[in-house]
C-alpha positions as CSV (number, residue, x, y, z in Angstrom):
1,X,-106.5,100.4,-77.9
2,X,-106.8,104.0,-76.9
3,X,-103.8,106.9,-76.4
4,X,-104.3,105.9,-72.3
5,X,-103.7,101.9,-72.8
6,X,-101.0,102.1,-75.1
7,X,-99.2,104.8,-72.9
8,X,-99.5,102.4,-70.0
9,X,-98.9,99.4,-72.1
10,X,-95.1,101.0,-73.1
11,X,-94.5,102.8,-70.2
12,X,-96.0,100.9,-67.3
13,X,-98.2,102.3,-64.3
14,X,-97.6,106.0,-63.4
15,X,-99.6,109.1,-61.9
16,X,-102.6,110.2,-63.2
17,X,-100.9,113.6,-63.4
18,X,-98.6,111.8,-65.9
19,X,-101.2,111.3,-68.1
20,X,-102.4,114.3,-68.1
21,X,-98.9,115.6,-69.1
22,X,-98.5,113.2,-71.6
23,X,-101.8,114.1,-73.7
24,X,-100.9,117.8,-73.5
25,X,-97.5,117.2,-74.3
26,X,-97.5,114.8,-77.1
27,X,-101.2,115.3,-78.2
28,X,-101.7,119.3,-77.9
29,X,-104.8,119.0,-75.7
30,X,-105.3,121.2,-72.8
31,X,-104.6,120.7,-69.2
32,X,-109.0,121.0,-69.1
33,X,-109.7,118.2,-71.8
34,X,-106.4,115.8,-71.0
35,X,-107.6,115.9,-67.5
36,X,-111.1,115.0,-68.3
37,X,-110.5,112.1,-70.6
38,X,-107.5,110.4,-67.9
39,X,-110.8,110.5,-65.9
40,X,-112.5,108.9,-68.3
41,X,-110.3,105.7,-68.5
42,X,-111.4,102.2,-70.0
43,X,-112.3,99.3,-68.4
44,X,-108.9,98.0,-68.8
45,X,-107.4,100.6,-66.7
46,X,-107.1,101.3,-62.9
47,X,-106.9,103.3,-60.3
48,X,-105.7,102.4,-57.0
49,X,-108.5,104.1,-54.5
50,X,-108.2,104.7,-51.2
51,X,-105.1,106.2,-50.9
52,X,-105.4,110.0,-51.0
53,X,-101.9,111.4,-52.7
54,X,-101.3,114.9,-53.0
55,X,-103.5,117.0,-55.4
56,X,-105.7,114.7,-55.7
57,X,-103.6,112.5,-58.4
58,X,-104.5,108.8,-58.5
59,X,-102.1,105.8,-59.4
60,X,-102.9,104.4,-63.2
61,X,-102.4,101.0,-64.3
62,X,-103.3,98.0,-66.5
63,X,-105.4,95.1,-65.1
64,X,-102.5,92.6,-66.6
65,X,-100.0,94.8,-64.9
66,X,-101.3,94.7,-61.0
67,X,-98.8,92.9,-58.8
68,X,-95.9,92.9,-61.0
69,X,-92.1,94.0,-61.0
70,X,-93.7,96.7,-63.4
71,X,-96.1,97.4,-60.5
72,X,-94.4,97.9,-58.0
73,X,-91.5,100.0,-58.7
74,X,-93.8,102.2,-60.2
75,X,-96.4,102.6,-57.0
76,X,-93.2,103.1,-54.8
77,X,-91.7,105.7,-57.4
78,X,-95.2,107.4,-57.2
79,X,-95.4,107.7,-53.8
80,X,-91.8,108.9,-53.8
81,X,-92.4,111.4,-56.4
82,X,-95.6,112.7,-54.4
83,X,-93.4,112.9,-51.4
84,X,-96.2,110.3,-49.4
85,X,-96.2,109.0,-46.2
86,X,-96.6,105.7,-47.4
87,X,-93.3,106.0,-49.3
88,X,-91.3,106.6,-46.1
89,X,-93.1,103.9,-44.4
90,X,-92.0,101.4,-47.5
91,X,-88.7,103.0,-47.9
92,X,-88.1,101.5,-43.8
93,X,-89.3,98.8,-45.1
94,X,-87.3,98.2,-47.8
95,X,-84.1,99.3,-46.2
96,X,-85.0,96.3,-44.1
97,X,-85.0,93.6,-46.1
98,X,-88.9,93.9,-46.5
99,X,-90.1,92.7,-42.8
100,X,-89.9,94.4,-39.1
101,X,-91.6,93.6,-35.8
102,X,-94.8,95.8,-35.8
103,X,-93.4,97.8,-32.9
104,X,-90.2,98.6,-34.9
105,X,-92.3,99.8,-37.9
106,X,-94.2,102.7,-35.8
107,X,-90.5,103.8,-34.8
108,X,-88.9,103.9,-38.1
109,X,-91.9,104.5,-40.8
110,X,-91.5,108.4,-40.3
111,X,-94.6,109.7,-39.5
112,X,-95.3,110.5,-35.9
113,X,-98.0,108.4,-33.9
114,X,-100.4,111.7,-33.2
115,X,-99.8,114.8,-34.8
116,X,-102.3,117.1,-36.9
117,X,-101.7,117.4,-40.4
118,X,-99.7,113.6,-40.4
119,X,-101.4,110.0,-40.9
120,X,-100.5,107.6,-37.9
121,X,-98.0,105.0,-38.6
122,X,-101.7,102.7,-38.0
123,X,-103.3,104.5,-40.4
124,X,-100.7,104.1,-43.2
125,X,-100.6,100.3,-42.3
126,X,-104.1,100.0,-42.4
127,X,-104.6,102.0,-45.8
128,X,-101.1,99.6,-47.2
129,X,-102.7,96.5,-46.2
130,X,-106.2,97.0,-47.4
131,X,-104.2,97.1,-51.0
132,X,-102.3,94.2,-50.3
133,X,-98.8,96.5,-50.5
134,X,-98.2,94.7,-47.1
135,X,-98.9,92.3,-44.9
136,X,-99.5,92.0,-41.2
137,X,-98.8,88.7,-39.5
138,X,-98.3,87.1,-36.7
139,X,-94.8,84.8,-37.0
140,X,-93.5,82.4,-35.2
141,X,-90.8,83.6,-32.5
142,X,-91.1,87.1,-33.8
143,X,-94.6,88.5,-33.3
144,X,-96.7,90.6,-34.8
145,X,-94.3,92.1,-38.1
146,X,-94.9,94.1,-41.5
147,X,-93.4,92.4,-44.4
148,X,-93.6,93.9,-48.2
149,X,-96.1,91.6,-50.3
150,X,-92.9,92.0,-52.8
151,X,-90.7,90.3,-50.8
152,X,-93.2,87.4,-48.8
153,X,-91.5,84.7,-51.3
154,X,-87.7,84.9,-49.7
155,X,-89.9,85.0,-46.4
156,X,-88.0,82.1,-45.3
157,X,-84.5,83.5,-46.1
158,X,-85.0,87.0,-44.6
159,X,-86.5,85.9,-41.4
160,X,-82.5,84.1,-41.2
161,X,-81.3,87.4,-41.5
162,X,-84.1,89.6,-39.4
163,X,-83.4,87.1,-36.0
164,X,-79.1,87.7,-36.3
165,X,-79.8,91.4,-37.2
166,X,-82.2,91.8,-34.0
167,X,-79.7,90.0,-32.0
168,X,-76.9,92.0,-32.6
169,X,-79.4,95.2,-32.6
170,X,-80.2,94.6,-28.7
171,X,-76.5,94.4,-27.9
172,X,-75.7,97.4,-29.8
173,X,-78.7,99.5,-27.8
174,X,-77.8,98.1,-24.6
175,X,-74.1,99.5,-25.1
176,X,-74.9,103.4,-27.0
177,X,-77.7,103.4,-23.7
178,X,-75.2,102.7,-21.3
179,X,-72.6,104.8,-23.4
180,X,-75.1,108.0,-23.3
181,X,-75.6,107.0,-19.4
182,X,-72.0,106.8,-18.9
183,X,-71.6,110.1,-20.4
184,X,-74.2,112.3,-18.7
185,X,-76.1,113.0,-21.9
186,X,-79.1,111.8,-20.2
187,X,-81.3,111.2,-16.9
188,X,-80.0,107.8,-15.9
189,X,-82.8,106.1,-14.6
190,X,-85.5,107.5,-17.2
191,X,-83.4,106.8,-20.3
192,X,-85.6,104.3,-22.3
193,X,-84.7,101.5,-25.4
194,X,-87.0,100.1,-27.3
195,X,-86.6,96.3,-25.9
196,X,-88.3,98.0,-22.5
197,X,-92.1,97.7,-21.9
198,X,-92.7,100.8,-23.4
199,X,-91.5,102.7,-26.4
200,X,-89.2,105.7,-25.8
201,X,-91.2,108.4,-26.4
202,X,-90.1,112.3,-27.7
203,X,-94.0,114.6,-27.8
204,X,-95.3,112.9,-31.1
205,X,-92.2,110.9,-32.2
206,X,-91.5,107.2,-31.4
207,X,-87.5,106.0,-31.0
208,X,-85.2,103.0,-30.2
209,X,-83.9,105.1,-27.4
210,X,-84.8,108.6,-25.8
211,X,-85.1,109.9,-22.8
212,X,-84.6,113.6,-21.0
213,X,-81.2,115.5,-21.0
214,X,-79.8,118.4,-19.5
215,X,-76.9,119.2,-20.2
216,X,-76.2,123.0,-21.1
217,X,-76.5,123.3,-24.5
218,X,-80.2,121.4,-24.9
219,X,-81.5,122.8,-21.2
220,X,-83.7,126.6,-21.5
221,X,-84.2,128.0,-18.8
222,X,-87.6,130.8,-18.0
223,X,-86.5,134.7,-18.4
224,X,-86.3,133.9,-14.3
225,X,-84.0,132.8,-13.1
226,X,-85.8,130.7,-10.5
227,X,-88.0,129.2,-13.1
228,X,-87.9,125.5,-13.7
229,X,-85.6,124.3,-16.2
230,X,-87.0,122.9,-19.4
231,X,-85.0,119.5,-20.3
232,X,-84.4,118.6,-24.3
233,X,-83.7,114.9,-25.3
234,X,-81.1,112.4,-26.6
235,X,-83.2,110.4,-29.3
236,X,-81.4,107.4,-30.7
237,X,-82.6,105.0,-34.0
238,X,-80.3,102.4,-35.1
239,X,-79.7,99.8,-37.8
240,X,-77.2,97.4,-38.7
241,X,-77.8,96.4,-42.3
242,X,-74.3,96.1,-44.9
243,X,-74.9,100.2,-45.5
244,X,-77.8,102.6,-45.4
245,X,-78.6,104.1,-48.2
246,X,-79.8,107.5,-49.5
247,X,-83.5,106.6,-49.5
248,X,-83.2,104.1,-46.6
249,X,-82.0,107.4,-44.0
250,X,-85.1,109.3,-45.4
251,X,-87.7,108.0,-42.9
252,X,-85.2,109.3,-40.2
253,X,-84.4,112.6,-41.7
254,X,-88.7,112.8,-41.6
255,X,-89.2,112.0,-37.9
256,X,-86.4,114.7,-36.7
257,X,-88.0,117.4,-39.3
258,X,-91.6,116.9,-37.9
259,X,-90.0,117.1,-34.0
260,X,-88.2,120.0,-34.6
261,X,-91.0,122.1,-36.0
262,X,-92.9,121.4,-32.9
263,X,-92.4,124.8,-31.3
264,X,-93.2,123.7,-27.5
265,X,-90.8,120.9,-27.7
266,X,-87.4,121.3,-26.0
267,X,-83.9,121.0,-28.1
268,X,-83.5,117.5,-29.3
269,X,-79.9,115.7,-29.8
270,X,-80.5,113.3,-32.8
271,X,-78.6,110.4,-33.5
272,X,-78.7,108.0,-36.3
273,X,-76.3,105.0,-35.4
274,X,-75.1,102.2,-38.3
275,X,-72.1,100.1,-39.5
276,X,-71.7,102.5,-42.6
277,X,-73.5,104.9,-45.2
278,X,-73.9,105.6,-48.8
279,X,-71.8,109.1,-49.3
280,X,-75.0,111.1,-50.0
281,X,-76.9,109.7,-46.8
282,X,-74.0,110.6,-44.7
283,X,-74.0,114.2,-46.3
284,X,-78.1,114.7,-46.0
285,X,-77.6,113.5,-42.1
286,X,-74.4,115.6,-41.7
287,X,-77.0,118.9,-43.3
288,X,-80.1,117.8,-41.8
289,X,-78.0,118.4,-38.5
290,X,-78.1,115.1,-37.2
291,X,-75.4,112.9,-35.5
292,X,-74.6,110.3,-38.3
293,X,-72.6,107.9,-36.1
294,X,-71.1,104.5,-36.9
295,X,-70.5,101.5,-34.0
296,X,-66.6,102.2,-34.8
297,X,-66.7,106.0,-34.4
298,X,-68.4,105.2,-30.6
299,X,-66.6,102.3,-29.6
300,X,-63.5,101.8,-31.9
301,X,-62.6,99.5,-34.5
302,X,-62.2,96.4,-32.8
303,X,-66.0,96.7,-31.8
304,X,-67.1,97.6,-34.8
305,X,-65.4,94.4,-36.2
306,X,-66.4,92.5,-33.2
307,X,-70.2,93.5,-34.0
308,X,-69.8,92.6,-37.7
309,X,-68.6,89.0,-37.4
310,X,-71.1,88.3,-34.6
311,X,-74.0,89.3,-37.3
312,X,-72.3,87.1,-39.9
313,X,-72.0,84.0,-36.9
314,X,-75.2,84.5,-36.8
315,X,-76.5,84.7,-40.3
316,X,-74.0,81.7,-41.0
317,X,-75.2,79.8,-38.0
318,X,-78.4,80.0,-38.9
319,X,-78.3,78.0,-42.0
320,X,-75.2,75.5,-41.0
321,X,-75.8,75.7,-37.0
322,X,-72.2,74.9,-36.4
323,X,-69.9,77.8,-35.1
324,X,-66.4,76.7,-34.4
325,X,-65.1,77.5,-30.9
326,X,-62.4,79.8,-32.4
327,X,-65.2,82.2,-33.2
328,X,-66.5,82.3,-29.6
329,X,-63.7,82.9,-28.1
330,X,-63.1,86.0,-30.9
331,X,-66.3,87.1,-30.6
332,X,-65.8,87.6,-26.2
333,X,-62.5,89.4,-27.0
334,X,-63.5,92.0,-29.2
335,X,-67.2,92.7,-27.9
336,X,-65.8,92.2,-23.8
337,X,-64.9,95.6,-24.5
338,X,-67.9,97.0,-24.6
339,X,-69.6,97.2,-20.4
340,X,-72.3,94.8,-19.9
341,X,-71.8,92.8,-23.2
342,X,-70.0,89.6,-22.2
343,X,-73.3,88.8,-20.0
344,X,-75.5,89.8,-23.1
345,X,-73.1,87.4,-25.5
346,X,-73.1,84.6,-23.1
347,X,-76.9,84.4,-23.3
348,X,-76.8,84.6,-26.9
349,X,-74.2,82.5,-27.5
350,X,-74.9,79.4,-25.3
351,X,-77.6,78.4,-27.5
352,X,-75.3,78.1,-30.9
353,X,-72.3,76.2,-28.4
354,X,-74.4,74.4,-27.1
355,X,-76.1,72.9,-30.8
356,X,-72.2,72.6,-31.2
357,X,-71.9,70.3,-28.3
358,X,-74.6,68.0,-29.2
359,X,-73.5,67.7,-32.9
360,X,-70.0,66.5,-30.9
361,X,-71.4,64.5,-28.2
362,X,-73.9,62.7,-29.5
363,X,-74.4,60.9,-33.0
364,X,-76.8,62.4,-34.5
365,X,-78.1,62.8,-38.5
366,X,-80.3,66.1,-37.7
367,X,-79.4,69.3,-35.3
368,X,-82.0,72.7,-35.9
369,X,-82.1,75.5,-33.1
370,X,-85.2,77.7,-32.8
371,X,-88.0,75.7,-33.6
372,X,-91.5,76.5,-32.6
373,X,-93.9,73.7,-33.1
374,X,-97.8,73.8,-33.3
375,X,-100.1,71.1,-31.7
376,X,-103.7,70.6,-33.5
377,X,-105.8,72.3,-30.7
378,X,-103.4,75.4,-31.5
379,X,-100.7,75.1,-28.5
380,X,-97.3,75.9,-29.7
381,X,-94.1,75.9,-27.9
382,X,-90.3,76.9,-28.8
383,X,-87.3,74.2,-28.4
384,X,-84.0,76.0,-28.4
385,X,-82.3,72.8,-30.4
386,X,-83.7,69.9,-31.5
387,X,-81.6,67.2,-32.2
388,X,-82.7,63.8,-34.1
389,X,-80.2,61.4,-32.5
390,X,-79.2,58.1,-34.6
391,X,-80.2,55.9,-31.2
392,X,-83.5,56.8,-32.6
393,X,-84.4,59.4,-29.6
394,X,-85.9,62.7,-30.1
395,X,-84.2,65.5,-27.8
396,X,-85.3,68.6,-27.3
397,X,-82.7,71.3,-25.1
398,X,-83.9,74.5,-23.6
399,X,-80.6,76.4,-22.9
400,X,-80.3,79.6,-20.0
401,X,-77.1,80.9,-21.0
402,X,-77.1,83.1,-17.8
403,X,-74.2,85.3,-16.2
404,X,-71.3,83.7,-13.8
405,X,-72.8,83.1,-10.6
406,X,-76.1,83.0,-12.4
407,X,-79.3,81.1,-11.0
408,X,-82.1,80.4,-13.3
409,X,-85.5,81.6,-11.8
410,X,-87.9,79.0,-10.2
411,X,-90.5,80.7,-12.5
412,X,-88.4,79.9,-15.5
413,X,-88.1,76.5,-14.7
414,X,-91.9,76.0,-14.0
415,X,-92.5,77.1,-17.3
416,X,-90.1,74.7,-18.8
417,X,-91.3,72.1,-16.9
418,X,-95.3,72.5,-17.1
419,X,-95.9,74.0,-20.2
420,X,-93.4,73.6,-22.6
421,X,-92.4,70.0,-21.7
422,X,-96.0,69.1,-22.0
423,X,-96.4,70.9,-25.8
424,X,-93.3,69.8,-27.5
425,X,-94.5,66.4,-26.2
426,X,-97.9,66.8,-27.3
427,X,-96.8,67.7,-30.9
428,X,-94.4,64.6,-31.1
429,X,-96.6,62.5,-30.6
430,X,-98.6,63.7,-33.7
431,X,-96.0,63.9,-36.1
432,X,-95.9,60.8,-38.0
433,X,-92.3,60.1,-37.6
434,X,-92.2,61.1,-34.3
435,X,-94.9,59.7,-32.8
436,X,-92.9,56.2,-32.1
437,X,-89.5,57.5,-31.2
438,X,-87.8,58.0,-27.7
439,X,-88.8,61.5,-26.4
440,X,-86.1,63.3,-24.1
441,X,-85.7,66.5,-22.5
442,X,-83.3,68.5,-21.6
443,X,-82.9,71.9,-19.8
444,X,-78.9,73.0,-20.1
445,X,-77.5,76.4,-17.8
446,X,-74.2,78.0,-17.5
447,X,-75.4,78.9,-13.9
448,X,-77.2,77.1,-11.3
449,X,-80.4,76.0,-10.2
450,X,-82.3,77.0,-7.1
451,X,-82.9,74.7,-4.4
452,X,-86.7,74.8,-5.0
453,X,-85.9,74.0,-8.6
454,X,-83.6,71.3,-7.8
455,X,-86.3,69.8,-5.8
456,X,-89.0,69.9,-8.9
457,X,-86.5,68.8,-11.1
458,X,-85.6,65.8,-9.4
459,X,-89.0,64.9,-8.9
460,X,-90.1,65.1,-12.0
461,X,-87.3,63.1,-13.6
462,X,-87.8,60.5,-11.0
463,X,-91.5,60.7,-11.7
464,X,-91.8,60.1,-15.6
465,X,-91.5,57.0,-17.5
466,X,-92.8,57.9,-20.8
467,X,-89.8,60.3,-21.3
468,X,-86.3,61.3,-20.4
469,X,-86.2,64.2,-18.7
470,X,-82.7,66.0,-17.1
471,X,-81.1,69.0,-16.5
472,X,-77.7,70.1,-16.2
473,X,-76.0,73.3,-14.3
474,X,-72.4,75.2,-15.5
475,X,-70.7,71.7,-14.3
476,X,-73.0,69.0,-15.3
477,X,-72.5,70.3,-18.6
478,X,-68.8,70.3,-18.3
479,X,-68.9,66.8,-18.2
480,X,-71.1,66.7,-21.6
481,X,-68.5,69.3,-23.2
482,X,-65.3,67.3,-21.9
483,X,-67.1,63.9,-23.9
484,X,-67.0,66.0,-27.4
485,X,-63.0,65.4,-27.0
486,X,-62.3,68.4,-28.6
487,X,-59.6,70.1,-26.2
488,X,-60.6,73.7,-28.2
489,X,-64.0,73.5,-27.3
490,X,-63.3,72.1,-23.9
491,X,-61.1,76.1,-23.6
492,X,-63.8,78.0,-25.2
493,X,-66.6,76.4,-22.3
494,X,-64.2,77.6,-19.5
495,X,-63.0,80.7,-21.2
496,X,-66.6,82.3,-22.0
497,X,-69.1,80.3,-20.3
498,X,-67.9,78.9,-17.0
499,X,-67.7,80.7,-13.9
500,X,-64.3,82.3,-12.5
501,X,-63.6,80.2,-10.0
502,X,-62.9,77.5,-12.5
503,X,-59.9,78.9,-14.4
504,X,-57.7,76.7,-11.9
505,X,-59.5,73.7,-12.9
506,X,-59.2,75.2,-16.4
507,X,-55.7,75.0,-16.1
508,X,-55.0,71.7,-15.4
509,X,-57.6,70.5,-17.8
510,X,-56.5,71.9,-20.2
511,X,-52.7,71.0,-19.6
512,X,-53.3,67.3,-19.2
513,X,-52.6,64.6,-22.4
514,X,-55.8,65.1,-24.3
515,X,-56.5,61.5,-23.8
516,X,-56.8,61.7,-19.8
517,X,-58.5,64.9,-20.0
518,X,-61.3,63.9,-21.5
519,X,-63.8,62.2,-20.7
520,X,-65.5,59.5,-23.7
């Protein structure tokens, strides 16, 4: 075994330059003959090609070694150490629990999507990937999204984690845009999030919400004074993990750097938004002159606490499905505060209360939300909750959790009825356990249906007799929640689902003997 092996065999994988450092430290040869004879390396040893690093320094390591816990903290402390784009794009990652929607990776890798001097946030994936340091694939209810080939193995865990976080993530950008609307700080209608059709876009920077501003201090204005004013910009990335972390703000730090040295750029407002920090990322944001805000510094503490146990709802929900009815009703008081969020909550919400109602109402051994189910010529479709009821019946729910007053489209229900009916009854009747039981469907709404609707609804229930089929508006389901007997449910239906209207009837439900009021 040469000097190189057993250097590598103690040590691990490192830089080339390392190496070289190494023989001239330890072994007294020059920087000329070390460099020549790490160039030199056995078959035993490796480089990693085809990702240029700065000065030309390549990644060493041991065949034995390649894909291990040895391997990778060393690549990702090599790219670190080089200062790489591909660390910045891994250190998103990683920050991330190791997976984000592809569209979310080209805003938060650092590297802007078409600048000279700077790979593409395409370019760095393609370069990762063709070394197996990542993945891109296509999952089910989530898209196209980069995960770490470190972390595939707990794929199934994170991807619990990942759908709360992206939840709570949309109702957090939905109130900062309206919050920066509210405020002036930007043009109202051009302000863009990244949940729009297209990303929000600042010259050569991607965000998770930008747009135009003018008030005084970002605005310049030509030596004349009847030239046009030249806007600057609010830009806006967020992330609502337990705490970001030194390395995990670099990324950001990187994107506002490589804006602001873009001399025909206007002034940029940066903001970084989170539930917390790690000391020294808050003090590298707070010198990097950035805006290191947290959801309670912009919307107070009940918020903030509001925002944190709807992200742990959801995690817990995820694995257990059940959410008490206390927790709704919570979750409506603390978030109602923020404009706009009890109509996002509602829709995000009916689907867990609404898996609560079923595990109530009906008897059943198995309830799962979110499924997405393939059939063998490739069709797939999603069922909001699945329930296996003891009867022996099948029953998939599509739920519309839609604002007071609320009708679902025509379009919508179309969709429900012609193409995801027709999948989801397709795949049952290839599964082998399946394949024999009762099949029913459901569609569920805290609104109403159109009279078009009602019309296609009833005559396709009527018109079916190799499956159930039904739907039920705001008051049909009342009548399913009333069955669970469960008076605290029965208040948390009228108190953050039902239409205003119905407090009366509330009222007197609710103040009847328990045995009257509901309905078995």
């Amino acid at each position: 075994m040469n000097l190189l092996e057993e250097f590598l065999k103690k040590n691990g994988p490192c830089l080339s330059s390392d190496l070289v450092q190494e023989l001239v430290d330890k072994h007294n040869l020059s920087y000329a003959a070390a460099r020549k004879r790490v160039s030199r390396t056995g078959k035993n040893i490796h480089r990693l090609e085809g990702l240029p690093l700065p000065r030309n320094v390549k990644f060493i390591y041991l065949k034995k070694d390649y894909r291990s816990p040895f391997f990778w903290s060393a690549l990702y402390k090599a790219f670190k150490d080089t200062n790489s784009a591909y660390w910045y794009a891994i250190a998103a990652l990683k920050e991330r629990d190791g997976i984000m929607p592809y569209d979310h990776f080209l805003i938060a890798c650092g590297s802007p999507f078409r600048q000279q001097k700077h790979i593409p946030p395409e370019k760095i994936l393609e370069r990762l990937e063709m070394h197996e340091i990542l993945s891109i694939k296509n999952i089910d209810g989530f898209g196209r999204c980069i995960i770490l080939t470190q972390c595939e193995q707990e794929l199934q865990f994170i991807l619990l984690d990942l759908r709360a976080r992206l939840v709570v993530e949309k109702l957090l950008i939905s109130a900062v845009s309206q919050w920066a609307r509210n405020l002036g700080l930007v043009s109202y209608n051009i302000f863009k999030d990244r949940d729009g059709d297209e990303l929000p876009v600042v010259s050569t920077t991607l965000w998770d919400m930008a747009g135009p501003s003018y008030i005084s201090p970002l605005v310049e204005r030509g030596k004349d004074e009847n030239s046009k004013l030249k806007p600057g910009f609010f830009a806006c990335d967020i992330l609502l993990n337990k705490k970001i972390s030194e390395d995990g703000i670099q990324p950001f730090l990187r994107k506002c750097r490589t804006l602001r040295g873009l001399p025909k750029v206007g002034r940029c407002m940066q903001m970084f938004v989170a539930n917390d920090y790690h000391p020294e990322a808050f003090q590298q944001a707070k010198v990097a002159g950035i805006l290191p805000a947290t959801v309670e510094t912009l919307f107070g503490k009940d918020v903030a606490k509001g925002l944190t146990n709807l992200l742990q709802t959801l995690e817990n929900a995820a694995r257990a499905i059940i959410i008490e009815p206390e927790r709704f009703n919570t979750l409506f008081d603390q978030l109602g505060k923020i404009e706009g969020a009890v109509g996002n909550l509602r829709g995000v919400l009916f689907e867990y209360f609404s898996a609560t109602v079923v595990d109530k109402a009906y008897r059943t051994f198995n309830v799962r939300m979110n499924e997405i189910y393939k059939t063998s010529d490739g069709l797939s479709a999603e069922s909001d909750i699945v329930a296996e009821l003891n009867t022996g019946t099948i029953l998939f729910i599509e739920c519309k959790g839609h604002q007071p007053n609320g009708t679902v489209s025509h379009d919508e229900v179309k969709r429900w009825l012609h193409t995801r009916v027709p999948t989801l009854r397709k795949y049952a009747l290839e599964h082998p356990e399946w394949k024999r039981k009762k099949l029913s469907f459901s569609l569920w709404t805290t609104g109403s249906f159109t009279d078009e609707s009602l019309a296609l609804l009833t005559q396709a229930k009527s018109g079916t007799g190799k499956y159930e089929l039904d739907f039920l508006d705001a008051e049909g389901l009342l009548e399913v929640v009333k069955s669970c007997n469960d008076k605290e449910m029965l208040r948390t239906y009228f108190k953050c689902f039902l239409d205003y209207p119905l407090k009366k009837l509330e009222k007197e439900w609710l103040t009847l003997p328990i045995k009257r009021a509901l309905v078995t």
